[in-house]
Each structure stands twice: as C-alpha cells, then as structure tokens.
KOLGUNU-393266 format. One record per residue (C-alpha): x, y, z. Coordinates in pm, 1 decimal. Layout:
       c1       c2       c3
        X        Y        Z
...
***
This chain:
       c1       c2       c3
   1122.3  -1681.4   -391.6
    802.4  -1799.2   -209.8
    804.2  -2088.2   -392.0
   1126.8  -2179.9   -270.1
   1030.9  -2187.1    120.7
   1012.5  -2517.2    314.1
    671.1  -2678.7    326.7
    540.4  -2568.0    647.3
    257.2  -2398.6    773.6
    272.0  -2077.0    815.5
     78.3  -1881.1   1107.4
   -247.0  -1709.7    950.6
    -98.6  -1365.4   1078.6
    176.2  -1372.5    837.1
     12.0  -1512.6    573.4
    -70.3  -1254.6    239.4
   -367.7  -1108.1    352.0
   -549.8   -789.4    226.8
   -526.4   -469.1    429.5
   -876.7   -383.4    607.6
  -1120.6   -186.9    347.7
  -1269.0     79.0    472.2
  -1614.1    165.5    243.2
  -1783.9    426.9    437.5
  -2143.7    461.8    357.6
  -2250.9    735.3    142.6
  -2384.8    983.7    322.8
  -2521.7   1317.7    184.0
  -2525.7   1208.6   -170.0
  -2190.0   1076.6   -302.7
  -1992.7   1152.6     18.2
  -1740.0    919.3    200.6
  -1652.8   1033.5    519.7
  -1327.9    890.9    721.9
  -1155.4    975.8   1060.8
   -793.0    877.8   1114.4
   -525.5    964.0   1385.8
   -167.0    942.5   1346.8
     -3.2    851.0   1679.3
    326.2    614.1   1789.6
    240.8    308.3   1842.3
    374.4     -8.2   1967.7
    315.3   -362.6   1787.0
    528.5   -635.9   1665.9
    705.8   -713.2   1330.0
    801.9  -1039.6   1191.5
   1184.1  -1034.0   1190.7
   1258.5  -1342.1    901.0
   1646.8  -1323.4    985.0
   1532.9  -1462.1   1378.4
   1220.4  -1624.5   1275.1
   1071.4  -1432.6   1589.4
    876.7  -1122.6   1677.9
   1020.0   -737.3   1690.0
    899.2   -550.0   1933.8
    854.7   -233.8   1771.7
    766.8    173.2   1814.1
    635.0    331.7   1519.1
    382.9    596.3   1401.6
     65.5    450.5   1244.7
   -296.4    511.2   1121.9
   -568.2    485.4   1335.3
   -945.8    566.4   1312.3
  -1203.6    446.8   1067.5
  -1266.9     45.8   1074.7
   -879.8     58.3   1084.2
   -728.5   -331.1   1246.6
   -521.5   -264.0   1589.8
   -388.3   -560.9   1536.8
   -237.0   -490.0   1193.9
   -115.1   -137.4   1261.9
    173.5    -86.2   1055.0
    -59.2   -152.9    746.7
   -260.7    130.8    620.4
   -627.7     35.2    540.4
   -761.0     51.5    174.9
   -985.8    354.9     75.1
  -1247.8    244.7   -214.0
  -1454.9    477.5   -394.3
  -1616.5    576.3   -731.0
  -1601.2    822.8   -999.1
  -1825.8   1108.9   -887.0
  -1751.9   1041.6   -509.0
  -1630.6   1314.3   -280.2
  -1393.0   1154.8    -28.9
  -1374.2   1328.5    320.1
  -1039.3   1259.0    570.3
  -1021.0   1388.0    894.4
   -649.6   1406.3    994.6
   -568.1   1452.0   1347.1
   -193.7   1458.3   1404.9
   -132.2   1278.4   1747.5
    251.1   1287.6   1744.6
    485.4   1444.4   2022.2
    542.5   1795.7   1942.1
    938.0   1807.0   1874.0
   1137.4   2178.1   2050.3
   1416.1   2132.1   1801.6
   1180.3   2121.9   1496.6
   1142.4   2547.6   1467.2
   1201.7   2631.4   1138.2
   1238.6   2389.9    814.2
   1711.4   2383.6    672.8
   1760.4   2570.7    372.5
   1728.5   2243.0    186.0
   1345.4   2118.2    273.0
   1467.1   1787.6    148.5
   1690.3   1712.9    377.8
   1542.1   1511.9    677.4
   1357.2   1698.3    930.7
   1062.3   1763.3   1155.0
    928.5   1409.3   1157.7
    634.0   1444.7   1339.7
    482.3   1683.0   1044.6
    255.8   1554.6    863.7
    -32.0   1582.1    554.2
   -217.2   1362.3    314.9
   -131.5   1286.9    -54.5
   -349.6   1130.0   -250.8
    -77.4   1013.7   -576.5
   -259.8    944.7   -895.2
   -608.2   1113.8   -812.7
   -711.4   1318.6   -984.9
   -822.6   1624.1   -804.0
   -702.3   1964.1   -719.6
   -366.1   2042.0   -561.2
   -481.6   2347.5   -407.1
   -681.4   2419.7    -85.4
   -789.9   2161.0    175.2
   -768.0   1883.6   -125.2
   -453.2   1706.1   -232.4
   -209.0   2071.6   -134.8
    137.3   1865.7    -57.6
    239.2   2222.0     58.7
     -2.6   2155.0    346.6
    177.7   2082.5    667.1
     13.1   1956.1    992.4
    194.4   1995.5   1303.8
    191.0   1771.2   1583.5
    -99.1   1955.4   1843.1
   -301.0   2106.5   1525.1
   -646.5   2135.6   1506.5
   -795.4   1845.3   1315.3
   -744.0   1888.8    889.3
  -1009.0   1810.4    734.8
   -951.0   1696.2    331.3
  -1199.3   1691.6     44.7
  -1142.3   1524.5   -250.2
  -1395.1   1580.7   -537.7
  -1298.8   1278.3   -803.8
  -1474.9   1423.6  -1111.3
  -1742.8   1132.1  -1254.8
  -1504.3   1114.6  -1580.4
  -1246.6    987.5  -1297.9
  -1053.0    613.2  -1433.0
  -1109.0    316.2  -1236.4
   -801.2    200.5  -1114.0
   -568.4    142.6   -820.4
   -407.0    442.2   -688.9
   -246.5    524.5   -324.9
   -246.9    731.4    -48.7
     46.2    858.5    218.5
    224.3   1167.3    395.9
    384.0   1408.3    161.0
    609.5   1666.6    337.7
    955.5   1711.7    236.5
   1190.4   1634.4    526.1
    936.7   1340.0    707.6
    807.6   1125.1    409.7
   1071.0    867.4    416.9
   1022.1    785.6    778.0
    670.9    837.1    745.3
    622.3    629.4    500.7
    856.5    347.6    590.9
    621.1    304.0    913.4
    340.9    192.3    708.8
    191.6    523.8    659.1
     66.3    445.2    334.4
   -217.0    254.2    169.1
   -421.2    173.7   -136.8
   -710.5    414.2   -286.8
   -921.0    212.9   -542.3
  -1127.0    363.0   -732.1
  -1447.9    107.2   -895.4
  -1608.6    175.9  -1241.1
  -1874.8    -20.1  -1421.3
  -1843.4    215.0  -1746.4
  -1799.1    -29.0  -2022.4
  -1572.2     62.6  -2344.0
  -1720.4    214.4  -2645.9
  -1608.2    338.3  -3003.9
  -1435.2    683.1  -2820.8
  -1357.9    565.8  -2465.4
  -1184.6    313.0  -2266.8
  -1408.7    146.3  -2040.4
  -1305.2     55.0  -1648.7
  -1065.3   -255.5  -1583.9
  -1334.6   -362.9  -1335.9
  -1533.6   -417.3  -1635.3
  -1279.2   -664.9  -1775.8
  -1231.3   -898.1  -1470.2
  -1458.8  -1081.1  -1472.9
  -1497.3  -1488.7  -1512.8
  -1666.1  -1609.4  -1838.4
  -1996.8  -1654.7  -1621.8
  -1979.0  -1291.7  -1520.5
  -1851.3  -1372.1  -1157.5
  -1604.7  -1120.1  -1020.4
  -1265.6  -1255.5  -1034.1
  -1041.7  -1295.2   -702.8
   -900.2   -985.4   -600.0
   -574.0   -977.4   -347.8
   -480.7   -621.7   -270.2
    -49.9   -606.7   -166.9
     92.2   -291.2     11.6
    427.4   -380.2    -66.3
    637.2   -208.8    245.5
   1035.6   -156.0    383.9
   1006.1    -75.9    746.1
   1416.9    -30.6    837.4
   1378.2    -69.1   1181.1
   1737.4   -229.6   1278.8
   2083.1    -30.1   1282.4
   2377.3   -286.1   1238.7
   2686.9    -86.4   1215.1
   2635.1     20.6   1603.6
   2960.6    273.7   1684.2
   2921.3    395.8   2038.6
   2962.3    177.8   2316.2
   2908.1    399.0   2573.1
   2613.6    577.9   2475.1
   2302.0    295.3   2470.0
   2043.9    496.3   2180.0
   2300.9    628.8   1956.5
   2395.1    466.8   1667.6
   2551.7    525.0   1313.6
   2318.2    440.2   1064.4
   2501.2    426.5    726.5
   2269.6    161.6    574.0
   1968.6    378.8    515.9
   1988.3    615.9    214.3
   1671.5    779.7    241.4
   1740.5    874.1    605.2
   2108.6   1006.3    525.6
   2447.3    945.4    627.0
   2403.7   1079.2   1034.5
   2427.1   1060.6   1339.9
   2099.1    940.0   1449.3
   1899.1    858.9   1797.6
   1706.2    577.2   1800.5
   1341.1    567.9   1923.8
   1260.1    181.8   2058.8
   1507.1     -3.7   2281.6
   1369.3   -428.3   2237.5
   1304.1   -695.0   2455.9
   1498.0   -724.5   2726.0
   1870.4   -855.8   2586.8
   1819.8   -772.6   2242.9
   1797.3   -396.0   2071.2
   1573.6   -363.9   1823.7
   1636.1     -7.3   1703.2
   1523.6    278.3   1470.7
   1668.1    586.2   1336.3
   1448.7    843.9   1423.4
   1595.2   1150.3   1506.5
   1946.6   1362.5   1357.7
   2141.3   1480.8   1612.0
   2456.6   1532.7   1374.5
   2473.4   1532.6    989.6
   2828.2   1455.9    878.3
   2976.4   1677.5    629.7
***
C-alpha cells in the first residue's frame, strides 16, 4: 500500500516514527515513577483525503517526557521483570451535569470524561490501586495513583496500555489514549524455560537489531452523513459502530469554511 505511493518526499512529521519512550530512572530500588494528565487538547491531524491539516479537539496524555507536538500519540512505557511501575493519573477533563448515574447497560456509550488505566497483557493484579478496570476516575478527582508490581518471572514482550471503562473506551481510545508497555528481558532459554525475545534479536555480531515501535490508531474525527441544516453541531453519525447509531453533538467546529467534526456527546439514541 506504501509501496504504491508516488515518489515524493514526504515531510519528516508524517513520516513512521516511534512514539516518545519514556524510561524513568529507577528510583527506590526497582521503581518507575510517571505523571500523566488527561486533558482536551487541540493539535492537528493529517487528513490524506485533502492532503492538508485537521484542525482538531481531542483528549490526550500529557505529563512525563510526553511530545506536545505529537499529542494524539501515547508515549511508550519500558520496563523489566521485577520492576514496580508507578502512574499518577490526574483526570483534567470538563466535569459533564448529564453524566449522574451509569444506563442499565454500562456498555452502552456514556460519561466520556471518566476515565482509568488498563494495563492489557501485564501481568499483575486486577484488584486495588493496580490494573482494577472497575476503577473509575471522574473528571475533578483527586490524583490516582497506580502500582504495578510485574513479578521477576514476568515475559519480555510488547504489551499496551489505555482507558478501560465501559461506556468511554471507544472514544477514549480512538483519541490516541493508548500506547505501548514493553517489557525488556536478558534471560536466555534453557532446557525448562523459554528465554526473552530480546535475547533473540540480535545481529550475528551481537548488535541489537533495529527496533520501530507502531501504535497503529483510527481517530474518526469527520461525520459525513450531516442531517440538520439548521442546527450547526448536530449531526447524524451512522458511520461509527463503536459510538452507536445516535444522535450526536459534535465537539470541534474547523477552520474557518470547512467543519471538521467529532461525535462526542448523545443527545438522542434511536430506538
């Protein structure tokens, strides 16, 4: 597919690059601290249909070594087996009036601006102030703090992080909320156990072998099938399943002449 571009050059911002790594240094023995803050936030995206810029409004990461310029892509998190990994989470979203109590279906889409962290693959314990996807951080909340203890038997590997509550993780998550945990190992194999990839790519020489790192990401920021003329932010958006068939208000009005929009909000489900 990329092969079957024009030759051109490409701008170095929209070339593959690897998200920012954050590798906090160890501090009190084997523990990585990190600080991030979820807030809106207002960058651009790449629109390939109009070979131009988006301005967009969407809720991001921010905090640790974390690239402002690169918002919408969640930094990596490395660690090792034996590591306890620390994340202050400090939910700077609007608080939403409407958002009281959760439907009778906690699937169905709701109360976007709560929040948590879910670390998928780790493993560590579900309960507590570690990976609890019951956990649910309201916008205003005192800062969460997580802990997760990766037990020194842990696999190398590449794993990922991103928000887990039923009702906001599609919309969460197709902001670039999510990013890459990678765990390093330099156990090698023996007779009983498998040792870590890491061990295994390597060049003949014993050089580490080139490593790209791809968050691979939908942000559905553009309604087409607009159906009110005289009401400028409402529009039906049909197109995205994991949002639902609704009526929806958008959050981001574009540059001036053109309407970038998202569906942010339900205002009326259909039956």
């Amino acid at each position: 597919m990329l092969a079957a571009q024009p030759a051109q050059a490409e701008p170095a911002e929209r070339r593959f690059q690897n998200p920012p790594t954050l590798k906090a240094a160890l501090t009190q023995g084997r523990l990585r601290r990190f600080n991030f803050k979820i807030k809106y936030t207002t960058n651009k995206l790449y629109n390939p249909a109009t070979m131009a810029e988006d301005q967009v409004r969407l809720r991001s990461y921010f905090g640790t070594d974390t690239d402002p310029n690169r918002p919408y892509v969640a930094p990596t998190i490395e660690a090792n087996p034996g590591d306890t990994i620390v994340v202050n989470l400090n939910n700077k979203l609007p608080s939403e009036p409407s958002c009281i109590e959760p439907p009778d279906n906690v699937n169905e889409p709701h109360c976007f601006n709560d929040t948590n962290l879910h670390t998928h693959g780790f493993w560590v314990s579900p309960k507590g102030n570690s990976d609890n996807v019951l956990t649910k951080i309201k916008p205003g909340d005192p800062i969460f703090q997580y802990e997760y203890n990766l037990p020194p038997e842990h696999p190398a590997g590449t794993f990922w992080y991103h928000p887990h509550v039923h009702g906001s993780t599609a919309l969460q998550v197709s902001s670039g909320m999510a990013g890459a945990l990678i765990v390093r190992g330099d156990r090698l194999p023996t007779l009983l156990h498998n040792g870590d990839i890491d061990t295994l790519l390597e060049k003949p020489k014993g050089t580490q072998m080139p490593e790209n790192i791809l968050v691979f990401q939908q942000i559905p920021y553009y309604c087409y099938d607009r159906s009110y003329d005289n009401l400028e932010d409402l529009w039906k958006c049909t197109r995205h399943a994991q949002l639902g068939d609704a009526l929806w208000a958008t959050a981001h009005a574009g540059r001036p002449g053109q309407r970038h929009q998202r569906c942010d909000r339900v205002l009326t489900r259909r039956p």
